[in-house]
C-alpha beads as a LAMMPS data file, in Angstrom:
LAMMPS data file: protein, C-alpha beads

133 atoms
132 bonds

1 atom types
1 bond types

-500.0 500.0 xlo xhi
-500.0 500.0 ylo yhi
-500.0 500.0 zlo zhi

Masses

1 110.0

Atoms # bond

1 1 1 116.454 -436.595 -104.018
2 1 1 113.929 -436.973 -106.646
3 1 1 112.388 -440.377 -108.454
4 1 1 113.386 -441.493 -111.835
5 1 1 111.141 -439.713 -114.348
6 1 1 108.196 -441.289 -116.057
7 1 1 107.022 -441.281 -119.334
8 1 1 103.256 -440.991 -120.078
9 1 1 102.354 -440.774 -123.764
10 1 1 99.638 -438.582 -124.990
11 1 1 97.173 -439.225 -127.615
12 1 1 96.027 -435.464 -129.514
13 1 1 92.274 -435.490 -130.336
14 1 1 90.177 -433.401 -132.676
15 1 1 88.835 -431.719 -129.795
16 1 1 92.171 -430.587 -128.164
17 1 1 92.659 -427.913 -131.463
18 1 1 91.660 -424.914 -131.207
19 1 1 91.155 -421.830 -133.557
20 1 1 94.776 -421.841 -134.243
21 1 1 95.541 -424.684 -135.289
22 1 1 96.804 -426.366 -132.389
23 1 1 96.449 -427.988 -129.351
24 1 1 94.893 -425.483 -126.799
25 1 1 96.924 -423.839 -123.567
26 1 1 94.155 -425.371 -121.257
27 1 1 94.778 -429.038 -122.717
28 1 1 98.410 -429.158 -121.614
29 1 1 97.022 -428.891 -117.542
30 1 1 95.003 -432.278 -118.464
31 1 1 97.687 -434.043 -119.903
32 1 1 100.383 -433.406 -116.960
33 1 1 96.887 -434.500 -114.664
34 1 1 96.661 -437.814 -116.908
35 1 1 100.342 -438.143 -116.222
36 1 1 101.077 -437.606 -112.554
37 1 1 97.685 -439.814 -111.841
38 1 1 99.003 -442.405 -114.097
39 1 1 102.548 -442.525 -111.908
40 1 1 100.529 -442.577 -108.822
41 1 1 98.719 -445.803 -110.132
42 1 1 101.912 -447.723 -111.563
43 1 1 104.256 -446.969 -108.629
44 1 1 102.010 -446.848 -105.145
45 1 1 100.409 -449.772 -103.110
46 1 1 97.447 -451.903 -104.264
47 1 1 96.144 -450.216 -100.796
48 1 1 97.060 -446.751 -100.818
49 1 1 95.997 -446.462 -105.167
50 1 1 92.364 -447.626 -103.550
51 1 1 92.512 -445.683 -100.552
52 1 1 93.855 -442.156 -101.754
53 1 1 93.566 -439.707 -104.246
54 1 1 94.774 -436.305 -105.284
55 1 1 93.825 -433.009 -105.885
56 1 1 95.975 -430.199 -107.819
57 1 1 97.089 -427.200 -105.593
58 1 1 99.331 -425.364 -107.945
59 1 1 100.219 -425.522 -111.669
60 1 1 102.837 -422.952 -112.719
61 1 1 103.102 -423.804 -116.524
62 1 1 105.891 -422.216 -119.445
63 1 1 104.714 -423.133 -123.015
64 1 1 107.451 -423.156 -124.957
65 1 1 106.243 -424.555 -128.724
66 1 1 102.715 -425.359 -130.020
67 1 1 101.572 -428.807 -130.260
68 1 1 99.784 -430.158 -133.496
69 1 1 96.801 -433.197 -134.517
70 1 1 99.055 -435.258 -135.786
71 1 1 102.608 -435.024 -133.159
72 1 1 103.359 -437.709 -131.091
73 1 1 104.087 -436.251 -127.528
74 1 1 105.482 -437.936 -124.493
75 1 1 104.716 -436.443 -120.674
76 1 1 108.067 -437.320 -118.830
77 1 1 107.267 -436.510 -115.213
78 1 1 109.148 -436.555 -112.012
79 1 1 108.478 -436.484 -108.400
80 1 1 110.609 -434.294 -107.105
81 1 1 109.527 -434.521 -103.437
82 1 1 106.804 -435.141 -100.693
83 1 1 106.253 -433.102 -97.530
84 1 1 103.349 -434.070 -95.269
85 1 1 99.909 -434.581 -97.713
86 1 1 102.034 -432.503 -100.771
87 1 1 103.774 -433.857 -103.786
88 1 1 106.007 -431.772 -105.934
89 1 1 105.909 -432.479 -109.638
90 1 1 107.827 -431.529 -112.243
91 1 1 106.397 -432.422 -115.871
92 1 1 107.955 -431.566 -119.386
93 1 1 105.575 -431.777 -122.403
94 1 1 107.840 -432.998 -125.177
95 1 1 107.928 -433.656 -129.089
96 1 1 110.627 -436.082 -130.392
97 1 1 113.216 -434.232 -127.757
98 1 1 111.745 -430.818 -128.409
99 1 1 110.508 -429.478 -125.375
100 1 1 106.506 -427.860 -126.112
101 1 1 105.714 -427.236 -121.989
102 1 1 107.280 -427.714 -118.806
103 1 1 104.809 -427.480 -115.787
104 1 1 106.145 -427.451 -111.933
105 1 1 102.939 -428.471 -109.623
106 1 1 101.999 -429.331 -106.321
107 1 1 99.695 -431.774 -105.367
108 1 1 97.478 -432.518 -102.207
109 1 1 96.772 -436.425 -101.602
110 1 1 93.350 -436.655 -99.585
111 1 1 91.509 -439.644 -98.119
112 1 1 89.352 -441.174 -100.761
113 1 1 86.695 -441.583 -97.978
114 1 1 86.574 -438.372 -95.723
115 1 1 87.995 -436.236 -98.408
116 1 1 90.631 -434.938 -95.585
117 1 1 94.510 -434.603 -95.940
118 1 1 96.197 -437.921 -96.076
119 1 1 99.780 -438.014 -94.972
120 1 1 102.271 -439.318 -98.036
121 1 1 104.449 -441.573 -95.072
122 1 1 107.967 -443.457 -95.483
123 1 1 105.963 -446.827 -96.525
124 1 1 104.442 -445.145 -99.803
125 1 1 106.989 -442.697 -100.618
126 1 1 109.688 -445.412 -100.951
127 1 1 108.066 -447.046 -104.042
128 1 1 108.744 -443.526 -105.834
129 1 1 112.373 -442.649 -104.508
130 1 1 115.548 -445.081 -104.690
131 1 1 117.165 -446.222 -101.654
132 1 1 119.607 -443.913 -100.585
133 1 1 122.966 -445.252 -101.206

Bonds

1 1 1 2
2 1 2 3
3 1 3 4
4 1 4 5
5 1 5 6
6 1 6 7
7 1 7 8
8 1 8 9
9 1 9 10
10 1 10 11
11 1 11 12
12 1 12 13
13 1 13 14
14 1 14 15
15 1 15 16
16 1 16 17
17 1 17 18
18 1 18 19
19 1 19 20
20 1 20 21
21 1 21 22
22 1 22 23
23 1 23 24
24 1 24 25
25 1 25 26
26 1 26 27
27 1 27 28
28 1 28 29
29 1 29 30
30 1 30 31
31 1 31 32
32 1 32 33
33 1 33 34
34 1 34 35
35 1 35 36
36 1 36 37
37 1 37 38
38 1 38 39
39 1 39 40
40 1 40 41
41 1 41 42
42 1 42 43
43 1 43 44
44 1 44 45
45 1 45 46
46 1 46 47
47 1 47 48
48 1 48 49
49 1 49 50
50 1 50 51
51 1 51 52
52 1 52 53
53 1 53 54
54 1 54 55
55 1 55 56
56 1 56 57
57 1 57 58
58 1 58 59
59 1 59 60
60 1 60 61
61 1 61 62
62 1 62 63
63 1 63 64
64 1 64 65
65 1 65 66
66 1 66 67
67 1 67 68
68 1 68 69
69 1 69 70
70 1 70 71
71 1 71 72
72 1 72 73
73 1 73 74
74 1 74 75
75 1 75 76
76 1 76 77
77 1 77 78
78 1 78 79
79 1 79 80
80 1 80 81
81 1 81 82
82 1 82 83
83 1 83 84
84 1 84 85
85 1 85 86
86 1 86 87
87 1 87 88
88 1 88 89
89 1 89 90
90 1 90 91
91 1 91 92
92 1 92 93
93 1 93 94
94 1 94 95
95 1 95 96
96 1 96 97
97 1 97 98
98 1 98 99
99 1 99 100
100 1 100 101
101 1 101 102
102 1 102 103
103 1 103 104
104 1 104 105
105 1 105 106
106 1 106 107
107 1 107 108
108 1 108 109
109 1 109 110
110 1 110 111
111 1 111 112
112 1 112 113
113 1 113 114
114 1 114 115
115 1 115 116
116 1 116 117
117 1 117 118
118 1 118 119
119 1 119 120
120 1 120 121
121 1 121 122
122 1 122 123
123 1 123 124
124 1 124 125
125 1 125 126
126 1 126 127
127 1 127 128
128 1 128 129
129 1 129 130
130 1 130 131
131 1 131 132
132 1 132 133
């Protein structure tokens, strides 16, 4: 069962174009970092946002249309599961409807402190999945 997905807006800059034209390949990994980090901080504990944090494992990214200085662009993301210290992602990159990227990655949460593995338990991952009915 996966969470309900959540929309992170993205902001182009100057600095995102490249020789093209338009936004660069490499920006797109940022963005879906920006978003999964922002999901992390509006659904999770107080506690575990201050006590955890995440590194990327995995991205495994399909660009489907360029993206341009002046598009509005919306990262819908969606946690698609936990097992142990990994969380599965699922991100599409999208303009007005029109998908531009869609990104599957896995993520490793870690002790902010020792830097170790940190086990995503029952009591955080419930703030990301609904109750089973």
């Amino acid at each position: 069962m996966s969470a309900k997905p959540f929309a992170h807006p993205i902001r182009i800059k100057p600095a995102d174009i490249d020789f093209m034209g338009h936004v660069n390949n490499a920006r797109y990994l940022g963005w879906v970092q920006d978003a999964v980090l922002a999901h992390w901080r509006k659904f999770a504990p107080a506690d575990a946002v201050a006590e955890r944090a995440w590194v990327a494992l995995k991205h495994e990214i399909t660009y489907r249309k360029p993206a341009f200085l002046e598009d509005d662009i919306v990262a819908r993301t969606v946690l698609e599961s936990t097992r142990g210290a990994r969380a599965f992602y699922h991100t599409v990159i999208e303009r007005g409807g029109e998908v531009l990227a869609e990104v599957k990655s896995s993520w490793c949460c870690i002790d902010a402190q020792s830097l170790r593995p940190a086990r995503i338990g029952e009591e955080i991952a419930k703030h990301f999945f609904p109750p089973h009915e």
